[in-house]
C-alpha positions as CSV (number, residue, x, y, z in Angstrom):
1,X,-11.5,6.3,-21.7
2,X,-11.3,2.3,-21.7
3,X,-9.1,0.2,-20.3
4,X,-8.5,-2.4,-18.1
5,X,-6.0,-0.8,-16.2
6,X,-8.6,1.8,-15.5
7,X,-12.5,0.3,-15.7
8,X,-15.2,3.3,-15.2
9,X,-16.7,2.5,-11.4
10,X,-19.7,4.9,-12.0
11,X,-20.5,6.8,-15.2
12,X,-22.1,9.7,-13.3
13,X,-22.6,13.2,-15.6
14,X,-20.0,13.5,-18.1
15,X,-19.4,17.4,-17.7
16,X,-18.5,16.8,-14.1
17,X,-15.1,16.4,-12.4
18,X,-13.7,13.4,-12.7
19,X,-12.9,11.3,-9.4
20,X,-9.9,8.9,-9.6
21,X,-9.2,6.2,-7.4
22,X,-5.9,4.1,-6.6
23,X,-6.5,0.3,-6.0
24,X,-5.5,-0.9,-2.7
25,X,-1.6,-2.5,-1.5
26,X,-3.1,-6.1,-3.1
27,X,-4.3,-4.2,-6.5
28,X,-7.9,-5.2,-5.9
29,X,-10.5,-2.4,-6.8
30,X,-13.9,-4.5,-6.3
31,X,-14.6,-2.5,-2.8
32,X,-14.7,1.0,-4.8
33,X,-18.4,-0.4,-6.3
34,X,-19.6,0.1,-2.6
35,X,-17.9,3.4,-1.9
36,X,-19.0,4.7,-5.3
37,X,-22.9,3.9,-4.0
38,X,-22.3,6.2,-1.5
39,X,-21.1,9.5,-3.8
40,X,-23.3,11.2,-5.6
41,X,-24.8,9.4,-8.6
42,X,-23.6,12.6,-10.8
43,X,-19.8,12.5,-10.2
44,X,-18.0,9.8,-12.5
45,X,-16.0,7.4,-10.5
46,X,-12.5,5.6,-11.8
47,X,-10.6,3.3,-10.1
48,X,-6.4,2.2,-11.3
49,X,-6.6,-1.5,-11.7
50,X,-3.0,-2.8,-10.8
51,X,-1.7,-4.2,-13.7
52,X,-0.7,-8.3,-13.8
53,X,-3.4,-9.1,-11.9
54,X,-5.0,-10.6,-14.6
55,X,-4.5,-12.3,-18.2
56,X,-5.7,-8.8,-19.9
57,X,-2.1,-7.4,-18.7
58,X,1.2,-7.2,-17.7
59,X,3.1,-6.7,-14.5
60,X,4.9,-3.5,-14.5
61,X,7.8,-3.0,-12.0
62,X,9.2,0.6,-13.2
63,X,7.4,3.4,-11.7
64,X,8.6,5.5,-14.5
65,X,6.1,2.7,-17.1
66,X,3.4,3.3,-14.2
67,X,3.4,6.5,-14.2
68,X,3.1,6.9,-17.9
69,X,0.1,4.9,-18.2
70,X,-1.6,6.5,-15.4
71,X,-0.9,9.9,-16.6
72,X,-2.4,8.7,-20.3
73,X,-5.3,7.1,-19.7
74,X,-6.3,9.4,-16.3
75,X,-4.9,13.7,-17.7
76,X,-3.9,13.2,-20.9
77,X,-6.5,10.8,-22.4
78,X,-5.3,10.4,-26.1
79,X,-2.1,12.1,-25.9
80,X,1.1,10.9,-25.8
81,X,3.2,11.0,-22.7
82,X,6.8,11.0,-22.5
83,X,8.4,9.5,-19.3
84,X,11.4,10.9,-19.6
85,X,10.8,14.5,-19.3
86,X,11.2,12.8,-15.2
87,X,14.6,12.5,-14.9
């Protein structure tokens, strides 16, 4: 699971539940390193990087695109994800 959208905070044991985490109103995640310090070294941490925030991507302004993304790279992993299934 690698992406810049969605950067591993802690790696914690693999056969754990995964803990995902929603960057902040200004799309900043750099806290989460702190907060991750005080979970359990065991549980592996994720945090949603807003995109366009930086060169590596783009601004996305349809929560339909957003949602997509999140649901591939958080649930779904390598499978596809069709957005329409929505409406």
């Amino acid at each position: 699971m690698r992406s810049a959208l969605l950067p591993k905070i802690q790696a914690g044991d693999p056969i754990r539940k995964l803990l995902f985490l929603v960057h902040s109103i200004f799309g900043q995640i750099t806290f989460y390193r702190e907060f991750a310090r005080a979970i359990s070294k065991q549980t592996p941490i994720y945090a949603f990087h807003a995109p366009g925030l930086d060169e590596a991507s783009q601004a996305i302004n349809k929560r339909k695109s957003i949602l997509s993304i999140v649901i591939n790279l958080a649930f779904l992993r390598d499978s596809y994800y069709d957005p329409n299934i929505l409406e």
